[in-house]
N, C-alpha and C positions, 0 to 999 in steps of 0.2 A: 504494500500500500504506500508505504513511504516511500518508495523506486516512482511509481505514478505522479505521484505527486509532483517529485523532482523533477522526473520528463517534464511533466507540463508546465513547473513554473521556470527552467530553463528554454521549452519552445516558447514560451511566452515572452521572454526574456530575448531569444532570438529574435522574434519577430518586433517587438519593441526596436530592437537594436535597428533593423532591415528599414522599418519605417520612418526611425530617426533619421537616417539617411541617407531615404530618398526622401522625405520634408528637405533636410538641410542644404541638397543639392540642389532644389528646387528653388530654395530663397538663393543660393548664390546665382542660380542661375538668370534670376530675375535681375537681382542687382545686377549682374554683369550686364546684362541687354540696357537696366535704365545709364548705368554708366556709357556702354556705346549712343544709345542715344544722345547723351548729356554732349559728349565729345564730337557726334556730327554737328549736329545743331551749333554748337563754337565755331567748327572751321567751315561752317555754311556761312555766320554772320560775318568772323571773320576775312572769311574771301571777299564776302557783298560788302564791308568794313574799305577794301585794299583798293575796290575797284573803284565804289566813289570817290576814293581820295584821287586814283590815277585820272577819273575823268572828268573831277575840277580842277586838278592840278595841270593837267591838258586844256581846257577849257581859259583858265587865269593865264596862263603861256601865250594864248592866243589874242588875248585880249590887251594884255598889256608885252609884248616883246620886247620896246624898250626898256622898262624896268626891270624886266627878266637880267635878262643881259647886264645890266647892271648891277644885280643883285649879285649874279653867278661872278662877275667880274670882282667886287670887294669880298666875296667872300674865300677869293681863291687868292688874290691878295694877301686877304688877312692871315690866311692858311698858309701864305710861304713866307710871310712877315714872320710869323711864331715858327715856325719851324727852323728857318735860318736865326732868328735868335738862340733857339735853344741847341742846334750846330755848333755856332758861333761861342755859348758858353763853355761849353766842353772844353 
């Protein structure tokens, strides 16, 4: 009687185990998917983020050229201004 007993609260025991899991593979499994979701959804804004910057920044290029140009011009100045300064310290 005592052997019966033991079967069954060791199958009991097993299947417990069996069902713990497959619940817990099930929650990870979810999480992982809400995680890839989480992560498209980023590099989908992202992307749409990258491209209105390119196509006002194309947009402001074209409207103002001279300024452009002038902007690109002091700041490539100023970039070998500091750069032969700190050349030059050495």
């Amino acid at each position: 009687m005592s052997q019966t007993v033991l079967d069954r609260t060791a199958e009991r025991i097993a299947e417990s185990a069996r069902q713990a899991s497959r619940t817990t593979s099930a929650v990870a499994d979810a999480i992982i998917e809400d995680g890839v979701r989480v992560v498209k959804r980023a590099a989908k804004q992202g992307g749409d983020a990258a491209e209105e910057f390119l196509n006002d920044t194309t947009q402001r290029i074209q409207r103002h050229p001279v300024l452009t140009v002038a902007a690109t011009f002091a700041v490539a100045f100023t970039a070998g201004a500091l750069i032969g300064w700190m050349i030059k310290r050495r």
